[in-house]
C-alpha positions as CSV (number, residue, x, y, z in Angstrom):
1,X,52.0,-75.4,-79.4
2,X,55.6,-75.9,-81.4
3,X,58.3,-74.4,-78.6
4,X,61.6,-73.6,-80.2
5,X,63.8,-74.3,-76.8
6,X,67.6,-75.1,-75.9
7,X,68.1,-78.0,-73.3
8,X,69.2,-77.0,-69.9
9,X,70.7,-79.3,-67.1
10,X,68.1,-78.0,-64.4
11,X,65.8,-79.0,-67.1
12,X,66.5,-82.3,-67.4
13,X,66.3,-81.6,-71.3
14,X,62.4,-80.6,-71.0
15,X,60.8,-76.9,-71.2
16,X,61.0,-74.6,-67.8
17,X,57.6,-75.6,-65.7
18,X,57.3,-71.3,-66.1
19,X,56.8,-71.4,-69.9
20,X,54.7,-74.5,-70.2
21,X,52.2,-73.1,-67.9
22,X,53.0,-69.9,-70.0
23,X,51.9,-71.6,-72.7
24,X,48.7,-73.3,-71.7
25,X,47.4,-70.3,-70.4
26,X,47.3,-69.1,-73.8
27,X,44.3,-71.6,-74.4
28,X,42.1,-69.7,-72.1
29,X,42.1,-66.8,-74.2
30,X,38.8,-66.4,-76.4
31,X,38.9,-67.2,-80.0
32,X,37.6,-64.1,-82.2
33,X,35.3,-65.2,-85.1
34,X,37.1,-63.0,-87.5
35,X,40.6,-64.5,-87.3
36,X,42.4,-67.4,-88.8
37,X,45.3,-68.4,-86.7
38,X,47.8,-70.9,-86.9
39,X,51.4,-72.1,-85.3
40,X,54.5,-71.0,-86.6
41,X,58.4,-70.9,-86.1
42,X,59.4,-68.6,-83.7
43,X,62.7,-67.2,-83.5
44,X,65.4,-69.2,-82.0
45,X,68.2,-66.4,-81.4
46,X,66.6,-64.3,-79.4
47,X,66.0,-66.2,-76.0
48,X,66.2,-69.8,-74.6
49,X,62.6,-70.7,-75.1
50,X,60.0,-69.3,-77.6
51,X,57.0,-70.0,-79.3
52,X,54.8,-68.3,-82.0
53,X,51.6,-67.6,-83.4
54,X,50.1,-66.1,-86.7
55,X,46.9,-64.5,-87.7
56,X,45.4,-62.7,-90.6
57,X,41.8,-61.7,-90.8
58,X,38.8,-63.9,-92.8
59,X,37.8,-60.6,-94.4
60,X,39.9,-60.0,-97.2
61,X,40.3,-57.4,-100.2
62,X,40.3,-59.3,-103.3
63,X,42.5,-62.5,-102.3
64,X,44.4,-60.6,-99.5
65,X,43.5,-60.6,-96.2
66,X,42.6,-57.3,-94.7
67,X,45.0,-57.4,-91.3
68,X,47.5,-59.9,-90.2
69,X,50.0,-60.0,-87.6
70,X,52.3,-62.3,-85.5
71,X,52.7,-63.4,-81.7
72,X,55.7,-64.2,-80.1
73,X,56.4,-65.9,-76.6
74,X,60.0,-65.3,-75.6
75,X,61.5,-66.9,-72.0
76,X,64.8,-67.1,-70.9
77,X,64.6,-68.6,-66.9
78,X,68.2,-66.4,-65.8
79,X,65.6,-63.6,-67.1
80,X,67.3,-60.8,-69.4
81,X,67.9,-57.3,-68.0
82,X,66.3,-55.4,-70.9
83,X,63.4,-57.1,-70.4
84,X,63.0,-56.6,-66.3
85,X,61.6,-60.1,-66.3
86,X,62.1,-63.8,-68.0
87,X,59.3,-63.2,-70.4
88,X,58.6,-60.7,-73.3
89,X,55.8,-60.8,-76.0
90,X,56.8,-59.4,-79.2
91,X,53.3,-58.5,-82.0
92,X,53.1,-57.5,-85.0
93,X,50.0,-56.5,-87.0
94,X,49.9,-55.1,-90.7
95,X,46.4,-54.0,-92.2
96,X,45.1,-52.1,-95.1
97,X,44.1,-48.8,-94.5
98,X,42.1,-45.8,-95.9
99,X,44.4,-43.1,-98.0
100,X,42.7,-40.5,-95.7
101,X,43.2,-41.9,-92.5
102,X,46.8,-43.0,-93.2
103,X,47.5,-39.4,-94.2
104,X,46.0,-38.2,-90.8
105,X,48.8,-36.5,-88.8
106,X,48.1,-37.9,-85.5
107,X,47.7,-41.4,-87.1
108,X,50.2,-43.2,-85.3
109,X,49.1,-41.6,-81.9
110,X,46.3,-43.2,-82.6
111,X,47.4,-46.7,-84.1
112,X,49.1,-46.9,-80.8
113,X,46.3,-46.1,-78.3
114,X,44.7,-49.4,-79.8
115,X,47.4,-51.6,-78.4
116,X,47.3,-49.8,-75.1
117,X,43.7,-49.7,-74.6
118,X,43.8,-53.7,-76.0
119,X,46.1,-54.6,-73.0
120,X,44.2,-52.4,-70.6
121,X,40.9,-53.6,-71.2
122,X,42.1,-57.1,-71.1
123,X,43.3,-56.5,-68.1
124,X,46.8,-57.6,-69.5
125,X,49.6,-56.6,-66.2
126,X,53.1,-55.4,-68.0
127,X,56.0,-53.3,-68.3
128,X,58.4,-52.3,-70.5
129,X,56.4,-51.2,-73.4
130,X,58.4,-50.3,-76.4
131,X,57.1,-50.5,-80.4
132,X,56.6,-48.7,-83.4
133,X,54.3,-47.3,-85.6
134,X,54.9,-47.1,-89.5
135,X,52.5,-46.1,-92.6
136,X,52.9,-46.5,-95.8
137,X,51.2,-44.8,-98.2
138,X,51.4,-46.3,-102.2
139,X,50.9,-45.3,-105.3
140,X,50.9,-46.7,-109.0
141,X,52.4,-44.8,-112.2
142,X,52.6,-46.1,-115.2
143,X,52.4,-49.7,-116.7
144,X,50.0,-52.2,-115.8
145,X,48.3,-51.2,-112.8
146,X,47.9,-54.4,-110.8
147,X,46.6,-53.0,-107.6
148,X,44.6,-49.3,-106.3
149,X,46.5,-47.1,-104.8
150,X,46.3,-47.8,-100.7
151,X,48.1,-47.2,-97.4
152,X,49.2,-49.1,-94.6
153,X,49.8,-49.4,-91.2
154,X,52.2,-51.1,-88.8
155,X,52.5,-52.2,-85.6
156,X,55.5,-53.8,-84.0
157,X,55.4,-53.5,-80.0
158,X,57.2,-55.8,-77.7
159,X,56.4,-55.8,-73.5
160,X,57.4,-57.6,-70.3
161,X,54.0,-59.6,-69.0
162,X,53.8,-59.4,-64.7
163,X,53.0,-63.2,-64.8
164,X,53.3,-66.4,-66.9
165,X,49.6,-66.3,-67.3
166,X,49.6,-64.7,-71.2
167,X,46.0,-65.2,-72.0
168,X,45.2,-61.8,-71.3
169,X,48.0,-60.8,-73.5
170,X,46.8,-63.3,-76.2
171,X,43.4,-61.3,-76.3
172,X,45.1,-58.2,-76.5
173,X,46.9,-58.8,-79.6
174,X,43.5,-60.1,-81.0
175,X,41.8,-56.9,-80.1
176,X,44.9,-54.9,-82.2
177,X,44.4,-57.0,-85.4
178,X,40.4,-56.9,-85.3
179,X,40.3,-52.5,-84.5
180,X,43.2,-52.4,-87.5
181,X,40.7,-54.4,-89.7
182,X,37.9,-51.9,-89.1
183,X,36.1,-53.4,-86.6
184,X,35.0,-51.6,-83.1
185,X,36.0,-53.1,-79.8
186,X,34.8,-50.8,-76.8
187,X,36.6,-47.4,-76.4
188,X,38.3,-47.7,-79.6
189,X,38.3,-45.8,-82.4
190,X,38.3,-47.8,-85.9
191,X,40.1,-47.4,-88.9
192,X,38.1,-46.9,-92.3
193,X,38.9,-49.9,-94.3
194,X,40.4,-49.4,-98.0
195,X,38.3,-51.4,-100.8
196,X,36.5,-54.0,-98.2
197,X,33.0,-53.8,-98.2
198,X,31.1,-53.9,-94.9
């Protein structure tokens, strides 16, 4: 995987033994059929060390793909004090959604539970779970109309993991983009997908 990472002394110029063994743990976590995923910059101001991860979904709606998302590894060694640890996993996952379901009022309650019952079933440990939920509902007027009306949803969620080994966490994430593309992992509730056929 492409590490974004600032030399340190104690480091001999090479990447903390912590977050390569961070990373490699990553490659025991199952790879779901219905994702496409790939390496990508991560973000090099917000700690030492970092890494990151795309995915968006093989089902699409015309040439766009139904749910994608991101996944971020973060590690600073001194450790960070709003993180309670030297790691944090930053997600985000975007998918298309019915009009109905984004207009529910207990949508985001919902949207939420996904994530949580994602790192719970993986068996994920953390702490320090912080994120958002955000719909947005779209309409067309007037002109040519390039596009149905539709809604979506958004999840951005960051969290401490209990140990370097981020598999778990890896899964997790999967499990968010696949329910938020309509599918059914166990004990979750699915979102009706807008325009996709089944």
């Amino acid at each position: 995987m492409t590490v974004n990472g600032r030399p340190r002394q104690n480091e001999a110029g090479g990447i903390p033994e912590r977050f390569e063994e961070a990373l490699l743990s990553l490659r025991d976590a199952p790879r779901p059929r219905g994702l496409l995923m790939e390496e990508v910059p991560a973000p090099k101001k917000l700690a030492p060390f970092s890494a990151a991860l795309s995915a968006e979904t093989v089902e699409t709606v015309g040439a766009t793909p139904v749910a994608t998302g991101r996944f971020v590894v973060l590690h600073d060694p001194d450790g960070q004090e709003a993180w309670d640890g030297d790691f944090r996993i930053v997600v985000q996952a975007r998918a298309r959604i019915d009009n109905e379901i984004g207009m529910d009022p207990v949508f985001e309650s919902a949207a939420w539970s996904w994530l949580t019952d994602g790192l719970e079933d993986s068996r994920a440990g953390y702490h320090a779970l912080v994120g958002t939920v955000t719909r947005v509902l779209s309409e067309t007027f007037g002109g040519l109309i390039l596009t149905d009306s539709c809604a979506h949803a958004e999840i951005r969620a960051s969290w401490s993991p209990t140990t370097p080994q981020l598999g778990p966490h890896l899964t997790a994430w999967h499990e968010l983009l696949l329910v938020a593309s309509g599918h059914e992992p166990a004990a979750v509730h699915p979102l009706t997908l807008a325009g996709a056929g089944r």
